[in-house]
C-alpha positions in Angstrom: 39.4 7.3 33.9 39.8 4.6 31.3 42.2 4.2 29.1 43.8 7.6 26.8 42.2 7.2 23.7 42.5 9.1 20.5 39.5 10.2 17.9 40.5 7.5 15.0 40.2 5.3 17.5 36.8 6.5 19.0 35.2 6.8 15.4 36.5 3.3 14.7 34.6 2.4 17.9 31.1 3.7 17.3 28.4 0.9 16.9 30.4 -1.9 17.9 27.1 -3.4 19.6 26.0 -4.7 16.0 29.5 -6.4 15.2 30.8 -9.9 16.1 34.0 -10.2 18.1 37.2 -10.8 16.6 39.8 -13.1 18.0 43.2 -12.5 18.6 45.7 -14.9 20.1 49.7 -13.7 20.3 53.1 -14.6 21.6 54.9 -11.7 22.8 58.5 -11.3 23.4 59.4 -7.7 24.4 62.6 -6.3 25.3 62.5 -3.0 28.1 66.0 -2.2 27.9 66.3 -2.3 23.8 62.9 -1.1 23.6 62.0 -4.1 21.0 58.8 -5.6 20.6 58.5 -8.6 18.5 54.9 -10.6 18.2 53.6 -13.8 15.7 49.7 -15.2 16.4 46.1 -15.0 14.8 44.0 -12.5 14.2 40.8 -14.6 13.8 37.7 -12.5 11.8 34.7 -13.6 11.8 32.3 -14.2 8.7 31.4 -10.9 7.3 31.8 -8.1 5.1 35.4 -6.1 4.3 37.5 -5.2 6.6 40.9 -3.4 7.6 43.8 -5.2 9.7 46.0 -1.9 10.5 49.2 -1.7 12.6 50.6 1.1 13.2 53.5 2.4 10.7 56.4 2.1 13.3 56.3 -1.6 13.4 57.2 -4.0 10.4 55.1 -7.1 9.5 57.1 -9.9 8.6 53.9 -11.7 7.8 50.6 -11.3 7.1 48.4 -14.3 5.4 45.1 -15.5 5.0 44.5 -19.3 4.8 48.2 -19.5 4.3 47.8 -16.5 1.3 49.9 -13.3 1.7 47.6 -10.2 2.3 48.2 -7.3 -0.2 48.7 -4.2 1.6 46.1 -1.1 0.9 48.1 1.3 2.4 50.6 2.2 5.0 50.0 -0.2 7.5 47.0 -1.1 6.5 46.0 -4.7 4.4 42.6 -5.2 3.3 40.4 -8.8 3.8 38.0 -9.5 1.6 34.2 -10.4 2.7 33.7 -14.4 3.8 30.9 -16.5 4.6 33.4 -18.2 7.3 35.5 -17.1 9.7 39.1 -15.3 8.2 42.5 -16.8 9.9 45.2 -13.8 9.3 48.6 -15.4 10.6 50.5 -12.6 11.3 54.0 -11.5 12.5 55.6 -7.9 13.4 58.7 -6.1 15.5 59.5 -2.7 16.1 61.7 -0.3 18.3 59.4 1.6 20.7 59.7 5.1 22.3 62.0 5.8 25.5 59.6 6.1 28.8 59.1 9.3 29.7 59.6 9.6 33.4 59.6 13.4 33.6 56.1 13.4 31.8 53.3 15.4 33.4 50.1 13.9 33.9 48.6 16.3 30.7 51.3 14.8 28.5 50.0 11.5 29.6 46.3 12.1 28.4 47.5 12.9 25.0 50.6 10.1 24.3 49.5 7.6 22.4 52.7 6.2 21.4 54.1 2.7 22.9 57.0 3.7 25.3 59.7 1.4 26.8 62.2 1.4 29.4 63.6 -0.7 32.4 62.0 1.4 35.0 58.7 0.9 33.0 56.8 0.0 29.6 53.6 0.5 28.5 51.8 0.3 25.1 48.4 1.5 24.7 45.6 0.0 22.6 45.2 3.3 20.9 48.8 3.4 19.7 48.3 0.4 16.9 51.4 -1.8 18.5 49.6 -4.6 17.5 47.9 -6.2 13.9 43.8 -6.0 14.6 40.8 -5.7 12.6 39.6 -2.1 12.4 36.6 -1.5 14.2 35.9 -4.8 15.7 35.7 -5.8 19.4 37.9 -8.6 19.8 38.4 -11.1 22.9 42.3 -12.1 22.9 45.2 -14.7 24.7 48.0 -13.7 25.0 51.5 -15.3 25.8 54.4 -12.6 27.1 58.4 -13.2 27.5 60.3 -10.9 28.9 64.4 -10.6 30.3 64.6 -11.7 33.6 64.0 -8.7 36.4 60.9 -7.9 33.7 57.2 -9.0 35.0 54.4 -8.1 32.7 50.4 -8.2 32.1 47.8 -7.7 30.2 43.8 -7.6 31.0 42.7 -11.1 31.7 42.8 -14.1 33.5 45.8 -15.1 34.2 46.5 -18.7 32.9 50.0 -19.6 33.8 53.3 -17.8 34.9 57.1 -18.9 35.4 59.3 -16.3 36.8 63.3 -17.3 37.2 66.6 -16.3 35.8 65.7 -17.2 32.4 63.4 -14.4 32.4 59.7 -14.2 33.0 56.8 -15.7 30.8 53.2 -15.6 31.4 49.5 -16.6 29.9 46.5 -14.5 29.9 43.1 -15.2 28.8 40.4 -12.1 28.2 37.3 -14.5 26.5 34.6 -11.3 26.7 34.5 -8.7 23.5 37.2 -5.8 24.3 38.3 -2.3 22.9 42.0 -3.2 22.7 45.1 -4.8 24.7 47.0 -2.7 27.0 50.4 -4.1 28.1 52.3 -2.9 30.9 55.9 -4.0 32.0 58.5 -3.0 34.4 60.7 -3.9 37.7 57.6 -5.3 39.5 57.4 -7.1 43.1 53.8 -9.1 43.0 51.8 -9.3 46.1 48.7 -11.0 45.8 45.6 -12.1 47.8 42.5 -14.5 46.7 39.0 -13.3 47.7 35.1 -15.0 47.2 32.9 -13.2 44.9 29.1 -12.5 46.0 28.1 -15.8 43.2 30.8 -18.1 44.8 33.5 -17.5 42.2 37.2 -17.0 43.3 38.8 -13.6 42.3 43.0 -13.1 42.1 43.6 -9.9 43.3 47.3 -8.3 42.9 49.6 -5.2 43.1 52.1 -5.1 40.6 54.3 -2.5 42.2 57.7 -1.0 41.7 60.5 -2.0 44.8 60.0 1.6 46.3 56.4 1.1 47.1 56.0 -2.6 47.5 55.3 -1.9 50.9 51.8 -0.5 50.1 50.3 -4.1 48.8 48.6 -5.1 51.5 46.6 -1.9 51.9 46.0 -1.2 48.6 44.7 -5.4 48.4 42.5 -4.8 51.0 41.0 -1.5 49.6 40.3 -3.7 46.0 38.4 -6.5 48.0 36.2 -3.8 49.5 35.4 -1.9 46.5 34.4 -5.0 44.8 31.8 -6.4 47.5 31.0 -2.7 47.5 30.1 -2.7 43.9 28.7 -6.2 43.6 26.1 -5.2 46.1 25.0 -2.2 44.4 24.7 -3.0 40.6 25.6 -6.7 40.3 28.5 -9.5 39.9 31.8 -8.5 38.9 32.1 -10.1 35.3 35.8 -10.9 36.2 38.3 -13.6 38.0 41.0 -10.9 38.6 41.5 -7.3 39.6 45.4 -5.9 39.7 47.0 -2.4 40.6 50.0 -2.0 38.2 52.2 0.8 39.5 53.2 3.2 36.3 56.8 5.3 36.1 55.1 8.2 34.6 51.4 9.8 36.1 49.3 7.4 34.7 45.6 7.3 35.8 43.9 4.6 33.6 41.3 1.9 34.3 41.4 -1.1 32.2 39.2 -4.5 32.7 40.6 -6.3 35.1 43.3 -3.8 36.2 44.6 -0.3 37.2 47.5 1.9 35.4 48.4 4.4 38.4 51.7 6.3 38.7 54.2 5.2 41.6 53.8 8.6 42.9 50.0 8.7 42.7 50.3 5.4 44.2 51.8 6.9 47.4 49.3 9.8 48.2 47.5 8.6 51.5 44.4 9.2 50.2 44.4 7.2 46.8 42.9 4.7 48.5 39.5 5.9 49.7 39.4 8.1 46.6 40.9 7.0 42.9 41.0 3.5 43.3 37.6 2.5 44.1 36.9 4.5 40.8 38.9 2.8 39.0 37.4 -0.7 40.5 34.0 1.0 39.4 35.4 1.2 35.3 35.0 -2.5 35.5 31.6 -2.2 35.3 30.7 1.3 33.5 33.3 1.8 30.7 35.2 -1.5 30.7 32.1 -3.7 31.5 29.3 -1.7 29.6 30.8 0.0 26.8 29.9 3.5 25.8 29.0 4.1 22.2 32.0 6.0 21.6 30.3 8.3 18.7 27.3 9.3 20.4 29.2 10.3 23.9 30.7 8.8 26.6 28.4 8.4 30.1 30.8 6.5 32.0 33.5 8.5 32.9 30.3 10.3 35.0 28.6 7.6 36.4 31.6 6.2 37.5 32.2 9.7 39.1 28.8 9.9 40.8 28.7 6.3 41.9 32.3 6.4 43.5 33.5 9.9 44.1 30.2 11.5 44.6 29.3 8.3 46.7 32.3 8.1 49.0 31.8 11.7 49.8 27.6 11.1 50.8 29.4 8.1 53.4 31.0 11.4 55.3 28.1 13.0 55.4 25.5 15.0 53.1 27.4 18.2 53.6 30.3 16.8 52.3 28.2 15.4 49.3 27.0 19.1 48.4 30.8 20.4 48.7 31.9 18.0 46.1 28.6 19.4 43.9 29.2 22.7 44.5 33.0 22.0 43.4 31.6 20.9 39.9 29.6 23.9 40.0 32.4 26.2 40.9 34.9 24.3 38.0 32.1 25.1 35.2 31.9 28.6 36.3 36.0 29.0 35.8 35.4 27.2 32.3 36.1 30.1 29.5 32.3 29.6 27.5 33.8 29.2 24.6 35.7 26.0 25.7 32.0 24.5 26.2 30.5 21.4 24.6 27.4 19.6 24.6 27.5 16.4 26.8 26.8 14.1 24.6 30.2 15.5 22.4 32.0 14.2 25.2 34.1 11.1 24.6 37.2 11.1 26.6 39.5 13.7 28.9 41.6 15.6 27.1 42.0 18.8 29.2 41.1 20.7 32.1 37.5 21.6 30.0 36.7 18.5 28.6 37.1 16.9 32.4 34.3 19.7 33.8 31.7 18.3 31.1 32.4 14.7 31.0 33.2 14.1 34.7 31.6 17.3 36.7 28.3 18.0 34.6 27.4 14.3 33.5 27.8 13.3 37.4 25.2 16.5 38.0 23.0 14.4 35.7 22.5 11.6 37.2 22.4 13.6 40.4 19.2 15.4 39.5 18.3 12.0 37.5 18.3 10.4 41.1 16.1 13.1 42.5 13.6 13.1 39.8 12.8 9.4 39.5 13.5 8.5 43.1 16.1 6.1 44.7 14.2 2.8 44.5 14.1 3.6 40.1 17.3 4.9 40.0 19.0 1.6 41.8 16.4 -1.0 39.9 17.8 1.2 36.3 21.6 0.5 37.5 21.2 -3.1 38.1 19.2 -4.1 34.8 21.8 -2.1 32.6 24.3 -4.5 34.5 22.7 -7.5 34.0 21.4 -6.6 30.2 24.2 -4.7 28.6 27.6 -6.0 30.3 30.1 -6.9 27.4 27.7 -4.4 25.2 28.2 -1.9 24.0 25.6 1.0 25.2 24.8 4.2 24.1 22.7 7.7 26.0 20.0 5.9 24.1 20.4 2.8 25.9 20.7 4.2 29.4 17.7 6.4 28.9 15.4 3.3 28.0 16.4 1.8 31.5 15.8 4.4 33.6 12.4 4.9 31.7 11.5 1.1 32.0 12.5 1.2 35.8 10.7 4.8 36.8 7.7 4.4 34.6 8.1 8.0 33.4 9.1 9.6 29.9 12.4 10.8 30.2 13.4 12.1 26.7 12.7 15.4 27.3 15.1 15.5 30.7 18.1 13.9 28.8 17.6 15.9 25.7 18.4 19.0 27.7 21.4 18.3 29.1 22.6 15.9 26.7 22.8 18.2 23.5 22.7 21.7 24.9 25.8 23.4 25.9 26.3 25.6 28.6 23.7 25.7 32.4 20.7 27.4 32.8 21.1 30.5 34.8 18.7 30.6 37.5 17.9 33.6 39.8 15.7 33.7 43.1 14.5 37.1 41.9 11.6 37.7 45.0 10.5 36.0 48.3 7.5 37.5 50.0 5.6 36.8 53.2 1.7 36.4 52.9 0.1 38.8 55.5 -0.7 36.0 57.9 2.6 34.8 57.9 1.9 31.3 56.7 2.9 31.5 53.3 5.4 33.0 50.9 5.5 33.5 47.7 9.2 32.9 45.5 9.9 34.2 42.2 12.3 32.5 39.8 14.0 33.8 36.4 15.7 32.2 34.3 17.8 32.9 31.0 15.5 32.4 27.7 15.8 29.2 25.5 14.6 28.3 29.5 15.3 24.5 30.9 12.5 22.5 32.8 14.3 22.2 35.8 13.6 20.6 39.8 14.7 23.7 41.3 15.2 23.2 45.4 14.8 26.2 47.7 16.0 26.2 51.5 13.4 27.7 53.9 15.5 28.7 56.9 14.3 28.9 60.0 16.1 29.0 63.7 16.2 25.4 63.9 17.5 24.5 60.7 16.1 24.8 56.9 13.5 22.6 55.3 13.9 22.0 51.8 10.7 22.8 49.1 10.9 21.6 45.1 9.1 23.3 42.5 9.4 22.9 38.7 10.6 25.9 36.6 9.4 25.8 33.2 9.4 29.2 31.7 11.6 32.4 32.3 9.6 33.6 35.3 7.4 31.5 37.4 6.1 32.3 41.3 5.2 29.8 43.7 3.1 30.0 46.9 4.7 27.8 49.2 3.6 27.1 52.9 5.9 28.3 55.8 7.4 26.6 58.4 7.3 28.6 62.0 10.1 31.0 62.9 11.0 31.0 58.8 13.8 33.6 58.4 15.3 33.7 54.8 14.7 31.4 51.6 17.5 30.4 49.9 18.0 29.0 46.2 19.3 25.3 45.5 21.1 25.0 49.4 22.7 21.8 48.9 24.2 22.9 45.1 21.6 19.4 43.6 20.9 21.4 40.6 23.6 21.9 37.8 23.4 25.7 36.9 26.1 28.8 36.1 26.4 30.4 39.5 25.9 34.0 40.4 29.1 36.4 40.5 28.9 36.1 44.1 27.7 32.3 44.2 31.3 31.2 42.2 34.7 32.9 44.0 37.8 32.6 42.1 39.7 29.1 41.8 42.7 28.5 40.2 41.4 26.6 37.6 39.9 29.8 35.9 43.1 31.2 34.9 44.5 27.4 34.3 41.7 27.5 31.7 41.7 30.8 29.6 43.6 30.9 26.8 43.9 34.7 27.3 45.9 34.0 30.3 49.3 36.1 30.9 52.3 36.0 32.7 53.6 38.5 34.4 56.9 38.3 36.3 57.4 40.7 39.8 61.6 40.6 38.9 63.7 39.7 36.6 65.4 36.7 38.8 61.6 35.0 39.1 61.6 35.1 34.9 62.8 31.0 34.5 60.4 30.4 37.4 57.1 32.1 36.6 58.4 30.3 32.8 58.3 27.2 34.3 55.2 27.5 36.0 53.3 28.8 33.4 54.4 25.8 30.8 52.8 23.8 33.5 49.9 25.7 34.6 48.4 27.2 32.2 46.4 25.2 28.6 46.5 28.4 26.5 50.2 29.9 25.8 50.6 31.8 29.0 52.5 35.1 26.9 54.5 36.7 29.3 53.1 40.4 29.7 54.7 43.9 31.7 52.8 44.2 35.0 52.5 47.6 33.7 50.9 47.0 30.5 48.2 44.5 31.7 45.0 45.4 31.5 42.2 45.3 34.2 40.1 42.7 32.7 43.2 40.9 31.6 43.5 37.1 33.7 47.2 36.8 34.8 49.5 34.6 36.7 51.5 36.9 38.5 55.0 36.0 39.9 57.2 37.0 42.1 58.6 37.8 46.1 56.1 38.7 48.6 56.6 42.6 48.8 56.4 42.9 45.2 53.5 40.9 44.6 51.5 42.8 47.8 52.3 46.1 46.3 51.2 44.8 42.5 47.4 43.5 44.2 47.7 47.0 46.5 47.5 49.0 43.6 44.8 47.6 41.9 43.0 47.5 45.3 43.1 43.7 46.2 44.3 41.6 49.2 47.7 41.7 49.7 48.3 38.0 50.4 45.8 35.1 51.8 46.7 36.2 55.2 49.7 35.7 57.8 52.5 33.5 56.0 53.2 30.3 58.4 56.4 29.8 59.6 58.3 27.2 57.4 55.8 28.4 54.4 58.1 28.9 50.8 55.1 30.1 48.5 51.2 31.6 48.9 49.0 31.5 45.9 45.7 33.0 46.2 43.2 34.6 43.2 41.1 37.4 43.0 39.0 39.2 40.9 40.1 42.3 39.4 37.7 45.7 38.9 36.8 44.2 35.3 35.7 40.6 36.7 39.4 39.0 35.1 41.1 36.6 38.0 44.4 37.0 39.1 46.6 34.2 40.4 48.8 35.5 42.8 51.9 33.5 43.4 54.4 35.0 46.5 57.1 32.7 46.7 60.7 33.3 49.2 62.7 33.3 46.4 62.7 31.7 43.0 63.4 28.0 44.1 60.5 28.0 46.0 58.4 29.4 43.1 59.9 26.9 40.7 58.5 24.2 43.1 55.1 25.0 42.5 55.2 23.5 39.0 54.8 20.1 39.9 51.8 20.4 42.7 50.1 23.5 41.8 48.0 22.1 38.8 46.8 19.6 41.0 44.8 22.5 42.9 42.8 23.5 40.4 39.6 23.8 43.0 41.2 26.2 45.4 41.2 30.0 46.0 44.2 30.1 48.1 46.9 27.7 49.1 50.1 28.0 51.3 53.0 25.6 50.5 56.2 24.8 52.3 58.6 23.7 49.0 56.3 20.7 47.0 54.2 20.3 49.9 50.8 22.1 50.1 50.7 22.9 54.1 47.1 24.7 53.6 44.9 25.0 51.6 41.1 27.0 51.1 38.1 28.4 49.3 37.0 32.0 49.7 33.3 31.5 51.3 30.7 32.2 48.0 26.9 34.1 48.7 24.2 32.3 47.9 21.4 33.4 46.7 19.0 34.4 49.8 15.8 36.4 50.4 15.7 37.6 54.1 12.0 37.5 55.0 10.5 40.6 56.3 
């Protein structure tokens, strides 16, 4: 994803495309250990109307002048400039103490921190937090010069300019000449490995890990993955628009994408397969979302093309049955999303929970899924590169990427993005008939669908001995038949096989996943024995988004969700009385903790956590919200040793 970003900050965003770029050039000196930042530069405004320089209020400026002319302050940190016919010079100079890094934070705290955090195992100040004097609302290219005590190596986006790194401490130079969102500066006990690599127009890139002594190691892989993302990439949609591309290892579990670089957690960093999976996404940001900006009040697209063109793409070089499990598994998270937790796409802007993340990652990559299938491969590539070429350093909006796609298909789109774009929820589509024509050559399919209807590219399997053959027809109203010809030795037909269109499934199309209870706030706790109370506690704080109220296994109703806690014999006589499985099946030897879900007689899921003893279900806090997509896992301590899906039903029509 790209950087956390808060909703001042996105409203203060919106139309940048029609402003001018500001300028800002600083010296930095910043201090881990006494968590002290202290900055002087320019902040260079050009000619225009009004406008706000803001810091935010934890820092004090020591100076702030135009032409040499204090600024009068408006506010709390906030000093208005007047409207010029020439550019506006604001000298400026600030400190402040920062916050302690967090290195117990979980990965949600991290989506929502906005505050600048320092420490010597790691520092990091977000644009979003205000750590630095800029002009509200303006896009702003920047230099910046950074000193830091000796053991300390830091970076912001850009080209690096120059460097010196000895027992004096470390300084360094970097250059970012394009129109950005912010500066993002990260700091800690870094080893730098580095590797130079030709770009497909000639240029030279830098490539770099910035990584903490534990995991140093890891460079050379990780440098190798980078150059192969990029040629990747460049191949696809055009040039990368940068000279440098680093992974910065992060003390708490960081996932951000910034131009030119990476934020990712040290113990993110270590998963084996980061590589084929995260990274190359956050390569892609460089191009959707820090290369074309989204128009942050009108929705943000690239958190979902980036997810369709890497995710979804890595998983269609496996194979296309691996492609339609990572659909189905957006199909399955919207399912588990409580409706009420639902949004129109286009209110999207950036990850802030588990619901927010189905819409702007899961359904807007389903978009450009069917988008591919409705304009065909050749338009969908030719739209991809001229956005590239014509909007990179711009910023675009839904608007914007539907006029590319129309210009490179041909075709009227505005009715296809209108859909999916402003209407919450999926339409609910049901194969309500098949029939066999009396000669056997045909069949005719009825469809349904939920009234206000969608006009949807509805794909239907015809199965047959040898395989199925897939069929497309266009649904338009709330019940439509279709005469389709038949394939010999046709069996069954079967709605939407390879899970291409984004609907709500069918009870029996969606089984239970974890993230269903993660997600509804109605959610209890119940605890199987009083020694797994702290335990089931503890897991809960970090399982659940709604407040996860503890209730008596007695007193919970049967369309109540629950986590339910405790040994293995308790837990199997709690699901045998309300006539569920008992456990996932056979525990393995070494196994500490099974968690599986099921669905109780009124339609609530159950989470069903059996752990040896109240260690082992204490464990669980850290890895279990990671597994949001499963039905049933087996773990030996922290370690996930197996892990599943109960098989769903699709919708089918045997053939008589």
């Amino acid at each position: 994803m790209t950087r956390t970003a808060v909703a001042a900050l996105l409203l203060a965003l919106a139309g940048l495309a029609h402003a001018a770029p500001a300028r800002l050039d600083f010296d930095l000196a910043l201090d881990p250990l006494a968590r002290r930042l202290e900055g002087s530069g320019t902040v260079t405004v050009p000619a225009g109307g009004a406008t706000t320089v803001v810091l935010a209020p934890r820092f004090t400026a020591h100076e702030l002048r135009l032409h040499g002319q204090p600024l009068a302050a408006e506010g709390a940190g906030r000093w208005r400039l007047p409207a010029s016919d020439r550019p506006r010079v604001v000298s400026v100079r600030w400190s402040g103490a920062l916050a302690a890094t967090d290195g117990a934070a979980s990965h949600r705290d991290t989506l929502g921190r906005i505050e600048p955090a320092a420490g010597p195992e790691g520092s990091f100040l977000p644009a979003s937090s205000g750590w630095y004097p800029a002009p509200e609302g303006l896009l702003a290219s920047h230099r910046v010069r950074l000193k830091l005590p000796a053991g300390q190596r830091g970076l912001v986006a850009g080209r690096l300019l120059n460097e010196r790194d000895d027992a004096s401490g470390y300084e360094a130079a970097f250059d970012f000449p394009h129109p950005g969102e912010g500066i993002d500066l990260m700091a800690g006990p870094y080893t730098v490995a580095e590797r130079r690599v030709r770009l497909a127009d000639g240029r030279e890139a830098r490539l770099r890990t910035w990584f903490h002594p534990a995991i140093a190691g890891l460079s050379e892989g990780y440098l190798e993955s980078v150059a192969r993302y990029l040629e990747r990439f460049e191949a696809r949609i055009g040039p990368y628009a940068f000279t440098e591309f680093s992974v910065v290892s992060s003390p708490t579990p960081t996932g951000f994408g910034m131009p030119t670089l990476t934020y990712l957690g040290v113990n993110v960093l270590k998963l084996p397969f980061i590589r084929a999976t995260s990274l190359g996404h956050e390569v892609l940001h460089n191009w959707w979302g820090n290369g074309v900006y989204p128009d942050w009040g009108r929705g943000n697209w690239s958190e979902g093309l980036t997810t369709y063109l890497a995710d979804h793409a890595f998983r269609e070089d496996e194979s296309p049955a691996a492609a339609a499990e990572r659909r189905l598994g957006w199909l399955r998270d919207f399912a588990a999303m409580p409706p009420a937790q639902d949004q129109p796409l286009a209110a999207f802007t950036t990850r802030t929970h588990g619901a927010s993340s189905i819409v702007g990652y899961g359904k807007c990559a389903m978009l450009f899924h069917m988008l591919r299938g409705e304009i065909g491969e050749a338009a969908f590539e030719r739209a991809l590169r001229s956005l590239w070429r014509e909007q990179h350093f711009r910023t675009a909006g839904w608007d914007t990427l539907r006029s590319h796609f129309e210009r490179a298909s041909g075709r009227h789109l505005g009715g296809f993005f209108a859909q999916w774009l402003e209407r919450p929820g999926a339409p609910r589509v049901q194969l309500a008939s098949a029939r066999r024509s009396p000669d056997g050559q045909r069949v005719t399919v009825a469809l349904t669908q939920e009234v206000p209807g969608h006009a949807l590219r509805v794909p239907l399997g015809i199965d047959t001995a040898g395989g199925s053959e897939r069929r497309y027809v266009t649904l338009r109203g709330p019940r439509q038949s279709f005469d389709l010809p038949l394939p010999p030795g046709a069996r069954a037909v079967t709605l939407d096989p390879d899970a291409a269109l984004f609907r709500r499934l069918a009870p029996g199309e969606a089984p239970p996943i974890l993230r269903e209870v993660m997600l509804d706030p109605r959610t209890r706790v119940v605890v199987l024995g009083e020694e797994f109370r702290a335990a089931a506690a503890a897991l809960g704080a970090a399982l659940l988004e709604g407040p996860g109220r503890v209730a008596d296994p007695a007193a919970l109703g049967t369309a109540e969700p629950a986590l339910v806690v405790g040994d293995a014999a308790r837990v199997a006589a709690f699901a045998r009385a309300r006539g569920l499985r008992e456990s996932p099946g056979a525990a393995p030897a070494g196994s500490s903790a099974q968690v599986w879900l099921e669905r109780d007689a009124g339609g609530a899921t159950l989470a069903l956590v059996a752990a040896a003893d109240p260690a082992a279900g204490a464990a669980l806090a850290g890895p279990l919200p990671h597994y949001g997509k499963q039905s049933w896992l087996v773990f030996s301590g922290a370690r996930a040793v197996a892990r599943g899906v109960w098989p769903g039903r699709p919708q089918a029509v045997t053939l008589e």
